[in-house]
N, C-alpha and C positions, 0 to 999 in steps of 0.2 A: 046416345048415338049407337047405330051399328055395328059391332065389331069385324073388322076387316079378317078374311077367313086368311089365316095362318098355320104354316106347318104343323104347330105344336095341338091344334088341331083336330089333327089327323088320330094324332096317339092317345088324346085325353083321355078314351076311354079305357085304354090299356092301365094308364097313371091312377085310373077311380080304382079299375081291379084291381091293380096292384097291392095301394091301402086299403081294399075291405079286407083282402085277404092277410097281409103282412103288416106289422108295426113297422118297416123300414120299406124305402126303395130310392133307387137312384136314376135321376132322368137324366140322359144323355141328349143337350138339344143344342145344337150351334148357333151362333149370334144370327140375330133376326129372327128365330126360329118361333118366338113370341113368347117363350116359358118364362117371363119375370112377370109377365101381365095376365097372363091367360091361366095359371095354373088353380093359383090360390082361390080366386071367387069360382072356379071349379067345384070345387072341395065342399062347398060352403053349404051345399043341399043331400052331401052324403049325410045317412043313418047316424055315424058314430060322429057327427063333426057338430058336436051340439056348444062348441064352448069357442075359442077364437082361435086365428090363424094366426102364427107369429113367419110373420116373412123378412130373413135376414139382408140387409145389404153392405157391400164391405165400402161405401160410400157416401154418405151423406146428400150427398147432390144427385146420386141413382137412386138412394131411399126415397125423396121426395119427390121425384121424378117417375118413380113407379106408381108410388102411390093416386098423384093425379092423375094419372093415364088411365089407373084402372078406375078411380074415382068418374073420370069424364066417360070411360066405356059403360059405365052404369048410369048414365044421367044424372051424377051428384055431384058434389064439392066435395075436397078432401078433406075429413073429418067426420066423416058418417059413415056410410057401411066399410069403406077402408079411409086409415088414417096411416099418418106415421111419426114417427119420434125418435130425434135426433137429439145430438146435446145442444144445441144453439134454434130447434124449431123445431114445431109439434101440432098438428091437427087429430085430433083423436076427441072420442065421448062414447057416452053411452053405448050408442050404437054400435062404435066399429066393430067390425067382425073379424075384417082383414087390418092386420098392424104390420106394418115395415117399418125395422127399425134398426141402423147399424149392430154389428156385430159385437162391438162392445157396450152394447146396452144390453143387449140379448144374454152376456156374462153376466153382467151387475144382477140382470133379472133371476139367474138361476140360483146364482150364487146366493140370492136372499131369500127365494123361495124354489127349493130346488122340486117342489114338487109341480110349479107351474100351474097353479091353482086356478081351472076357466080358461085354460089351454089346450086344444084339441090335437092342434099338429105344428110342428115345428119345419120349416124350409129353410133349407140353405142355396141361397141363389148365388152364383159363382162362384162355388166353393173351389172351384178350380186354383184362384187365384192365392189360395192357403197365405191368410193374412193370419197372425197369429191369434186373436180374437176370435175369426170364425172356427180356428182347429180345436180351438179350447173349450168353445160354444160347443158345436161337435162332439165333444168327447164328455163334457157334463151333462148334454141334452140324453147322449145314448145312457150313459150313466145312471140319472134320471131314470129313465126307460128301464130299465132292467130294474130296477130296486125298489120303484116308489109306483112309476108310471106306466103299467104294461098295456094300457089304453093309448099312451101316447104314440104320434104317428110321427113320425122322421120323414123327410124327401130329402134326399141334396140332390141337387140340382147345378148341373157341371157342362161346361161347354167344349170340353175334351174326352177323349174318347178314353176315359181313367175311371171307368166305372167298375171294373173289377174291383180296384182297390177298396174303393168305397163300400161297396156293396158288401165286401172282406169284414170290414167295421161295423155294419149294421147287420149282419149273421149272414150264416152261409147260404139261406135260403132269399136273402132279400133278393128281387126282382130288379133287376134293368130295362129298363126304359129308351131307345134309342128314336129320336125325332131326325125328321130331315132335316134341311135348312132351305131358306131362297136361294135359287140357282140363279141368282142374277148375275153376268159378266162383269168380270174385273178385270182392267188393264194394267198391268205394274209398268212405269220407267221406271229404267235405272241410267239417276244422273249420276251416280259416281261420288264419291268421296273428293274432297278437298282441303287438306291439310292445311294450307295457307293463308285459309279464310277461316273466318272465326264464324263459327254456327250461326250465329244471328245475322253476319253477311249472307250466308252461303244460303239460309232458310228464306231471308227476303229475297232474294234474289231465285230462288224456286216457286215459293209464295206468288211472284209476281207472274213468273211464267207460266205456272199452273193457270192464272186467274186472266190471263189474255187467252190463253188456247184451247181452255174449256170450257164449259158451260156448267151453270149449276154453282151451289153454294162451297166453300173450300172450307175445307178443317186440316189445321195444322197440328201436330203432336213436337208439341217440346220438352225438355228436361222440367224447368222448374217457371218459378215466376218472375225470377229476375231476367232469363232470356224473353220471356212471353212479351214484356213490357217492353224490352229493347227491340225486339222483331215489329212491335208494336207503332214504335215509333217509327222508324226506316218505312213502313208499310206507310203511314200518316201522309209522309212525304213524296209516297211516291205513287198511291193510289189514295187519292186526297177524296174523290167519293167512293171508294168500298166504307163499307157497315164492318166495321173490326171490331168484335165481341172478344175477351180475356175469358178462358174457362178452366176453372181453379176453386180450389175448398175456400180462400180469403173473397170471392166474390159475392157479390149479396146475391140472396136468393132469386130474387126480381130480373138482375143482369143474369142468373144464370140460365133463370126460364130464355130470358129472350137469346143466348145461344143455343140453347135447344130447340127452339119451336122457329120456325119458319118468318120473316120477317109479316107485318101484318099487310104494311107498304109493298111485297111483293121485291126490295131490292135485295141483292146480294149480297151474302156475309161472307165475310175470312172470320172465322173462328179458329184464334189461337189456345191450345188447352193441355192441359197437363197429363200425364196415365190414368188422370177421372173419366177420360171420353174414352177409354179402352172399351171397357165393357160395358154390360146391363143398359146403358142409355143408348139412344135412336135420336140423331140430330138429324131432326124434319129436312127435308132438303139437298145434305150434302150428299154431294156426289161424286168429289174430288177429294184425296187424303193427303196430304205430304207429312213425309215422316224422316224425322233431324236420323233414327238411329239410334237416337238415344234415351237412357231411362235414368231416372234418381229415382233413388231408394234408403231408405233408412237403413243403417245397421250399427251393432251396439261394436264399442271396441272395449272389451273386458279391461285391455290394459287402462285404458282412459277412465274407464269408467263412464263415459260418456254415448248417446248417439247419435252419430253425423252423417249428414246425408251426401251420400256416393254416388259418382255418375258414373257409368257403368254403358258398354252396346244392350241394344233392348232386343232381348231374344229372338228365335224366330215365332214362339209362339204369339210373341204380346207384338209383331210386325204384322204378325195375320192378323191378331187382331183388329189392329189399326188397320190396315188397307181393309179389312171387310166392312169399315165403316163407311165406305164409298160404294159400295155395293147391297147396302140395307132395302134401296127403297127401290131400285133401278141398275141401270149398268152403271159400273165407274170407272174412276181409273186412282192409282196410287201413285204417286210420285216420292221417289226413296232416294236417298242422299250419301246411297251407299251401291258399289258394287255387283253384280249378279254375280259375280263368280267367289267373290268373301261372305255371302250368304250363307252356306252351309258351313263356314270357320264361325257361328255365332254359336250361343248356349242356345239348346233346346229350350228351356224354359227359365222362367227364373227361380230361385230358388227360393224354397220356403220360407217363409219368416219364422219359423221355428227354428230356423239353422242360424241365424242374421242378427235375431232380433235379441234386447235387452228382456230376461223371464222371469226380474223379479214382480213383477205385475204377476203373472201365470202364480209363479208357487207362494206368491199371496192370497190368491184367489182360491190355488187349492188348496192352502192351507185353514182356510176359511171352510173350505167344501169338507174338511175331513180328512183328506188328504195327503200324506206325510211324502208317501214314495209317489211323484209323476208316472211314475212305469207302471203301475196299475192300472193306469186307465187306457181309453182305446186312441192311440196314436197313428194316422199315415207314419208318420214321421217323428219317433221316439226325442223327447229334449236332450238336448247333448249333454253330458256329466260336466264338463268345464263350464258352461253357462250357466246352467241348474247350482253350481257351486259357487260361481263369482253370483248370482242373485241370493242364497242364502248367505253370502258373505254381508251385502249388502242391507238385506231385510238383518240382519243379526245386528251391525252397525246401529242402526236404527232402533233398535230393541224392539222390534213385531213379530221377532220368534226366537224361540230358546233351544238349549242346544240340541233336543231332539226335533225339532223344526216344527212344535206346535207352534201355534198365536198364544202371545204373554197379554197382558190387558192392552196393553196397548196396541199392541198387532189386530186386536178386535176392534178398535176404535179405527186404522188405518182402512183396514178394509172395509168396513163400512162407508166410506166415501168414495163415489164414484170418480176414482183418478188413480193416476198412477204413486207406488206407496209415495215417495218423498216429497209429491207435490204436495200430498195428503195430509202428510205432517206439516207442510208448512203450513197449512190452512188450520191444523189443530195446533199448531202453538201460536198461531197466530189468537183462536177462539178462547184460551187460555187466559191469555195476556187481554180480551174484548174486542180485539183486534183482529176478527175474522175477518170480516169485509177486504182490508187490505191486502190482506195475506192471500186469499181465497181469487182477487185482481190478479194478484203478482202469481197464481198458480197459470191462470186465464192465459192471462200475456205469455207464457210459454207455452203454450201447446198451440194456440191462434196465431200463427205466423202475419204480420198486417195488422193485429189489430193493434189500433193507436198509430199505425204510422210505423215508420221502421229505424232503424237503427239500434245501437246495441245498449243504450239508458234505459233501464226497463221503467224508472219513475219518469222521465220524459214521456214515453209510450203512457202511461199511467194517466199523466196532466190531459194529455193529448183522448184518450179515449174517453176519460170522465167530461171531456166539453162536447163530446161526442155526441149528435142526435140524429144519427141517421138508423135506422132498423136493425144492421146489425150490431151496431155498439147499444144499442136498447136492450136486445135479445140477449146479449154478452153478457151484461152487467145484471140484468135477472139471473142468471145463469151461474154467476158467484155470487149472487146473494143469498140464492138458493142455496151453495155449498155452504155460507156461511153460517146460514141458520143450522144445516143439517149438523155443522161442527159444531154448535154452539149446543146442541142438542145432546151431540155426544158427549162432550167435554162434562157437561153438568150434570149429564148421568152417571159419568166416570167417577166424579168426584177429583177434589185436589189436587190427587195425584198425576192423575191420567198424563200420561205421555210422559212421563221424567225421566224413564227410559230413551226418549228418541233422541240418538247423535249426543248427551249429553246436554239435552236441551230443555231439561225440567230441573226442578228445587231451586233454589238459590241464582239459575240463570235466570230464571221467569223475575225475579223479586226487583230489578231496578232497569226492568225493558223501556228500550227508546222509543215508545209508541207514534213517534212522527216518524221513524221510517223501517220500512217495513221489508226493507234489506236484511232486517236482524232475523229476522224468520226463516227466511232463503238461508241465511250462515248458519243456522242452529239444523234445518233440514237437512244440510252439504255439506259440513265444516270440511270436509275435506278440499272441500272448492272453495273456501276463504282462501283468497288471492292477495298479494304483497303487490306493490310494484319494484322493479330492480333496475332503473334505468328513469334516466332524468326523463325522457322523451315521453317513456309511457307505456310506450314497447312491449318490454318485456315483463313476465310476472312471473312471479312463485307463490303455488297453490301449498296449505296445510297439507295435500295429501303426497306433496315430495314433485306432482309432475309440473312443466311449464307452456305459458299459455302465453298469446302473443295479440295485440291490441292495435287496433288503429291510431298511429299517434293524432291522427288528426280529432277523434272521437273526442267526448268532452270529456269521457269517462277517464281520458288519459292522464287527467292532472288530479285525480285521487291517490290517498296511500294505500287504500285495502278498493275489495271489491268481493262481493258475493256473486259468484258467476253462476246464472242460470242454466246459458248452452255455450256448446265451442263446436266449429265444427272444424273437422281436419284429423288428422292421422295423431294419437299421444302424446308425441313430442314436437310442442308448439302449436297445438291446435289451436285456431282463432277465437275470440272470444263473441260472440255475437249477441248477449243477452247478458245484462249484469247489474247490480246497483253499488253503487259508491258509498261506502264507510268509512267511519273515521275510528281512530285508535280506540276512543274510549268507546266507542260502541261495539270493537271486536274484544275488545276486553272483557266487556257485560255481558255480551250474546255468550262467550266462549268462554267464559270463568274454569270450567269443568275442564275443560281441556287443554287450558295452558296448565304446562309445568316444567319443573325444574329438572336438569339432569347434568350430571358430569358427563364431558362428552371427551373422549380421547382422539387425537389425532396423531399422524407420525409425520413428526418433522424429516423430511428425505433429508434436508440438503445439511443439516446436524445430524440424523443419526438419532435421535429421540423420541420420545413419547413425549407428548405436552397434554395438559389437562386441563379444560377450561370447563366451570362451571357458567349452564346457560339455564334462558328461561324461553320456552320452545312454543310454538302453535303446531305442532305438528312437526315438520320439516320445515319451519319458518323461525329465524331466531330471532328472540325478541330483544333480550338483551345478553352480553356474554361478556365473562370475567375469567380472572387466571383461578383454578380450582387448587388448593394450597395442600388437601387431603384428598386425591382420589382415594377410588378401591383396588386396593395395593392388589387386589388379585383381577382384576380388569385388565391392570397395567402388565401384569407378568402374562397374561390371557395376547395381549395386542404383541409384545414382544415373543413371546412364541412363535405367533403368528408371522411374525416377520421375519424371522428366523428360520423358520422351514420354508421361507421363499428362494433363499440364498444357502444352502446347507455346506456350501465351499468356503464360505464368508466365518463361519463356525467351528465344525470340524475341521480339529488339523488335518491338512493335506496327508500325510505320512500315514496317520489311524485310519482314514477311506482307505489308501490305499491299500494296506495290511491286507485288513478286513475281504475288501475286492479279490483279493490276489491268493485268501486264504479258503474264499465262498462262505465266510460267516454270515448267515445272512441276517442276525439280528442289526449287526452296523450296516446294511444294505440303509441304499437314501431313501425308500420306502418304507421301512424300519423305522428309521429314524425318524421321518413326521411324526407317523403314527405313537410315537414311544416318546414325543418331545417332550409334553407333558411331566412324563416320568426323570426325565434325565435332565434333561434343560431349566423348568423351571424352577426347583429348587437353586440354581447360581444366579436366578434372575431375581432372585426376590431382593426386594429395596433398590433396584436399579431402574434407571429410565432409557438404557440405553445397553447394547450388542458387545459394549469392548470387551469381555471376556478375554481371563490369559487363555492359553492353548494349552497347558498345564493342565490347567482344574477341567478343562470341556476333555480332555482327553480321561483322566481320571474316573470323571462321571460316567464318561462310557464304558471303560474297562468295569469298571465296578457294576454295571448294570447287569452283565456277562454271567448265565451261568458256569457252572467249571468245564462240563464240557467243550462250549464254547471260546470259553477262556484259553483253555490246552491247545483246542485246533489251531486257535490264533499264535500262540504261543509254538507250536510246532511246526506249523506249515509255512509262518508268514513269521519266525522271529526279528523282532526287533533292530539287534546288532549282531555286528560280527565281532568277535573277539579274534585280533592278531595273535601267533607266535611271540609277538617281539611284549604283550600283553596290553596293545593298546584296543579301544573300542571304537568299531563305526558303524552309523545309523544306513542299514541296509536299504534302501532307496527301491520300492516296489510303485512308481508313481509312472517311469517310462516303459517304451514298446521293448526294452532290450532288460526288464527287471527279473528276476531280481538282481540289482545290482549293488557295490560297493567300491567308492573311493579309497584306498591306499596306497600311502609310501612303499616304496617296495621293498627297503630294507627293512621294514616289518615283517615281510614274508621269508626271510632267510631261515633256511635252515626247513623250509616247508615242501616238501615230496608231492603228497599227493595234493590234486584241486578242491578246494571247501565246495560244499554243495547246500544247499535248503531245498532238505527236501530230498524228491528224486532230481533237482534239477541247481546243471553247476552256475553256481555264484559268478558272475562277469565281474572279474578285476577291475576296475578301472585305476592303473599305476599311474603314482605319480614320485615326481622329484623332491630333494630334501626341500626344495623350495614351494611344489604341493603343483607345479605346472604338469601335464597331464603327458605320460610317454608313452603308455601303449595298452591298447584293454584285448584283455583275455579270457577266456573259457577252457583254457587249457596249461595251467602252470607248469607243468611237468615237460610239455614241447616247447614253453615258452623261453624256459630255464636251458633249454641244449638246442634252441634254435635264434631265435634272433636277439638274446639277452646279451650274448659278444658283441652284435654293433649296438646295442643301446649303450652296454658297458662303457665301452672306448669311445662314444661320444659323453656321454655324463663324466669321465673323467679329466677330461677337459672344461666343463662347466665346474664340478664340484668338485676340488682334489682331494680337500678335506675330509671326504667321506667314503666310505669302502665298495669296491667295485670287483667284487672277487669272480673268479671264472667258474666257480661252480656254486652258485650262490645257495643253494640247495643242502651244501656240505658245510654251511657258517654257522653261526651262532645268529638269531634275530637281534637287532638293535640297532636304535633312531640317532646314535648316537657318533659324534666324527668319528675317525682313525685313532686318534689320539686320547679320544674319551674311552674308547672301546677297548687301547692295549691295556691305557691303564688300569682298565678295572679288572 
């Protein structure tokens, strides 16, 4: 058939000279502008384009969707002069020329044959949408290109006006490329936001309006597949003949053709569809958009370990996009479920999945490539050091790379399987054990959301897809049989060993595996995700890796003891579990040999005041069993008591030595000092104790003693201890309150005393008391005390005490404690 004349067009010829002249260029062509279909069979009659086109797509259902289009604009079927390949479907042979193939296949490819051997040029078609597979593709294609392939030809091809950057990537001289687009009219409403209604009301209820008031086919943009389904239904109900098409990566190929292409019958579609219809595809027809607002997206959360999908507003980029889908083929109109005036409060774009995304896949791949340092290669968007590090932490786990971050043997075996690493593993210890096929399913059923049916039993899903005989459970199950050959491949090239390194999940675990289920594979790839239950209902769980995960009770999986959790989605703490198989004790026994062990674990009893030591037997953070431990490590214990002891440092040190100390500026007894210096002072009065009661004696001791002399003397000069009376008794000088330094005394200890005692430059506060020790009158000034108000204290106290001496110039006495009568006689 004819090809219909398109923008993109107009500039082909600019795009031919571009690559005769340059190994790189960047085409700038906005949606509709026909650059996914128009460019590549372009290319295919130039001089240096003697070998194939490899044409990226970041979707599987736009890969195959390009591919026929351009297959039908040359009078073929897809599988001849262009094909494409995908992981679950593939038209390709001799012939093809033009290959479309998602962007992580296009990885796998490089990565195994970095020189792209019968590869002329490489295209990246919406590279805009920086998936992290195409950035990666991207940077080993250019890679490539510089070192091995300076024949090869580069396009990215972008539907934002971001071509500087790129162009930055592919050298400074690479050309830009700017195409027009259809100027076809688009109308936006704005219905406005609705809190109160849950997305799938507020969507049917736009859906419907849209589809009374306009003309033309409708496409709907939802979050995920659970809303599609539920928008689905409400619509069933209420427009009993509309044609409702579901468009989503879990639909078969067949249903996905027929939301793309135009009914045959002539009736009208609602096409409900996920961010697959954003880009690259052209639904025949629609001419109406309604858009919820919103976007899910994957992103990895380091602390989890996990990645769970986030619903998030959908930018303004990826809202143009969608309303331009109502505007492809004619005028449209877009109907939005949000505000005109909270439009410009959205993100610009969204953000990379280099920023989002889990990279131990990446610095597998380039570890694979040669690759130590990621910063060497050509980045928009350099990988963050915290992710680059929780992925080496994780590939380390595993054992697929060593501590300078090559591939160990086993890390060569991982990477050669097209998946991500731990799936990877699971399928090689699965091939291990003869037991690929299973393993290789159970890899399957977590990446294919749908297949088998849903819910969180991955071996229900399992039962369920193997009675399976519809196209895509056919397609699926070649598909891991495939992996399972290809592990069964490695595994016996590897020899015996292969994989003993992973998780702990070779020698002696491999020797008495449960080969009827295939949960043990999943626990040996994840142990950290071996899951306990802690609650009768089912509820709640505790993972080997310390964090906690939380369960449908009604789920069947709820009345297991253990569980090998596949996914969870949700925030770290308490993420849901949604994928998992159910184990029993001796199977987490077998699987996990390596990794249960023993330890003395200490804890501090608050409400005694102790250290208690229990010896346990551990999965991790998981206790499997636990006893009273009768010999800790007597330096563990003085380690935990320390520790607790510089929490409370008032609880410790005597009050009286801080205060010295404080009031002297010695700063080794500073309570900063003192953490730091506990060690040294503290522990040795802790050793053989489980517990703080320390006299106040020996802690005071240890501290003076710890004291150079210097120190020692300041303390001793500036902040002495006591005071020695005239009369020769002694009192502990009290530097604790706002009026210190101070001292209680009898007063008739001070007779016979002139001038005021001082510490220091500064006078000592009497604080006098009576033969009985009750408190008469505090001073800073003895000498005015003595000739001023000592006559009315006198001649009251001699009426209290007569027995004891009340002389009028007490100053001119003899000191002593002692009555009238004691004092003549002596």
């Amino acid at each position: 058939m004819a090809a219909p004349r398109l923008p993109i067009h107009d500039v082909l010829p600019d795009v031919l000279s571009a690559l005769r002249g340059h190994s790189g260029a960047v085409l700038i062509a906005p949606p509709g502008a026909g650059k996914t279909t128009a460019v590549a069979p372009a290319l295919l009659g130039e001089e240096w384009c003697s070998g194939q086109i490899i044409l990226t797509s970041p979707r599987r259902v736009a890969a195959r969707a390009a591919a026929e289009r351009m297959a039908e604009l040359l009078g073929e079927q897809a599988g001849e002069t262009v094909g494409y390949l995908t992981r679950l479907d593939s038209k390709t042979s001799a012939r093809t020329r033009v290959l479309v193939v998602t962007e992580a296949i296009l990885v796998n490819r490089l990565v195994e044959d970095p020189e792209l051997n019968g590869v002329s040029a490489v295209l990246f078609d919406e590279a805009h949408e920086r998936h992290l597979d195409g950035d990666l593709g991207l940077a080993l294609a250019l890679e490539s290109q510089a070192v091995l392939r300076e024949d090869l030809r580069v396009l990215v091809m972008s539907a934002t006006i971001d071509g500087a950057r790129f162009a930055g990537l592919l050298g400074a001289d690479a050309p830009v490329v700017e195409s027009a687009g259809k100027a076809h009219p688009l109308r936006i409403e704005w219905l406005g936001s609705r809190p109160d209604v849950r997305v799938d009301d507020a969507m049917a209820d736009a859906v419907v309006a849209a589809w009374r008031a306009e003309t033309g086919d409708v496409l709907a943009f939802l979050p995920g597949v659970g809303e599609i389904e539920r928008v689905r239904e409400r619509l069933d109900a209420r427009l009993p003949d509309a044609l409702i098409l579901p468009l989503h990566g879990q639909v078969h190929p067949a249903q996905q053709r027929a939301a793309i292409r135009r009914d045959p019958d002539g009736r009208r579609r609602i096409v409900l569809a996920t961010a697959i219809a954003e880009t690259s595809l052209t639904l025949d027809g629609v001419s109406v958009v309604v858009d919820c607002g919103l976007s899910r997206r994957a992103e990895f959360d380091r602390a989890a370990g996990t990645t769970h999908l986030v619903t998030h507003r959908a930018s303004q980029a990826a809202a143009a996009q969608r309303a331009g889908r109502a505007a492809r083929q004619g005028p449209g109109v877009a109907y939005r479920l949000w505000e005109e005036a909270a439009h410009p409060g959205r993100p610009a774009f969204d953000p990379p999945e280099m920023l989002t995304a889990d990279l131990a896949p990446l610095v597998l791949a380039l570890a694979r490539w040669g690759t130590a340092d990621p910063a060497s290669l050509p980045w928009l968007d350099t990988p963050p050091d915290a992710s680059l590090a929780a992925a080496r932490g994780a590939l380390a786990g595993l054992g697929a790379i060593d501590d300078g971050g090559r591939l160990t043997a086993f890390g060569q075996q991982l990477s050669a399987m097209p998946m991500a690493p731990v799936e990877a593993a699971m399928v090689l210890m699965g091939a291990q054990d003869g037991h690929g096929g299973d393993a290789a399913k159970i890899a399957l059923l977590l990446q294919e959301r749908g297949l088998g049916g849903r819910g969180e039993d991955l071996l229900a899903r399992l039962s369920r897809w193997n009675a399976d005989r519809s196209g895509r459970a056919d397609a699926s199950r070649k598909l891991a049989q495939g992996w399972a050959r290809k592990a069964a491949g490695i595994v016996g090239a590897g020899g015996a060993g292969a994989g003993a390194g992973a998780g702990g999940g070779g020698g002696a675990d491999r020797r008495d595996a449960a080969a009827d289920n295939p949960g043990i594979y999943l626990a040996r790839a994840r142990p950290d995700f071996v899951a306990r239950r802690r609650d009768a209902s089912g509820e709640h769980w505790l993972s080997a890796g310390g964090r906690g995960f939380v369960l449908d009770p009604a789920s069947p999986l709820a009345r297991a003891e253990w569980l090998a959790i596949g996914d969870a989605q949700g925030q770290a703490k308490g993420a849901r579990i949604t994928a998992a198989i159910a184990l029993d004790t001796a199977e987490v026994e077998t699987a996990l040999a390596r990794r249960i062990e023993r330890r003395s674990v200490l804890n501090w009893n608050a409400g005694e005041g102790r250290v208690e030591a229990r010896l346990e037997r551990r999965l991790g953070a998981i206790v499997l069993a636990s006893g009273p431990d009768p010999q800790p490590d007597p330096a563990a214990v003085v380690d935990m008591l320390v520790e607790r002891a510089v929490e409370n440092l008032s609880a410790i040190v005597p009050p009286a030595l801080r205060a010295r100390a404080r009031y002297a500026g010695v700063a080794a007894l500073s309570d900063d000092a003192l953490r730091e210096t506990a060690p040294l002072w503290l522990a040795p009065l802790l050793d053989g104790r489980r517990d703080l009661d320390l006299a106040k004696g020996r802690v005071a001791d240890a501290l003076l003693g710890m004291l150079d002399w210097d120190a020692r003397q300041r303390l001793d000069r500036v902040a002495p201890r006591e005071f020695t009376s005239p009369a020769g008794t002694t009192h502990a000088i009290d530097y604790t309150g706002d009026d210190a330094p101070a001292v209680e005394v009898r007063v008739q200890a001070l007779f016979g005393l002139e001038a005021h005692p001082m510490v220091g430059d500064t006078p000592l506060l009497l604080k006098l008391t009576s033969p009985a020790g009750r408190p008469i009158q505090s001073t800073r000034d003895l000498p005015g005390f003595w000739r001023g108000s000592w006559a009315d204290v006198a001649k009251d106290m001699k009426g209290r005490y007569p027995k004891h001496r009340w002389p009028d110039q007490p100053w001119t006495e003899k000191p002593s404690l002692k009555t009238k009568n004691a004092f003549n006689r002596q």
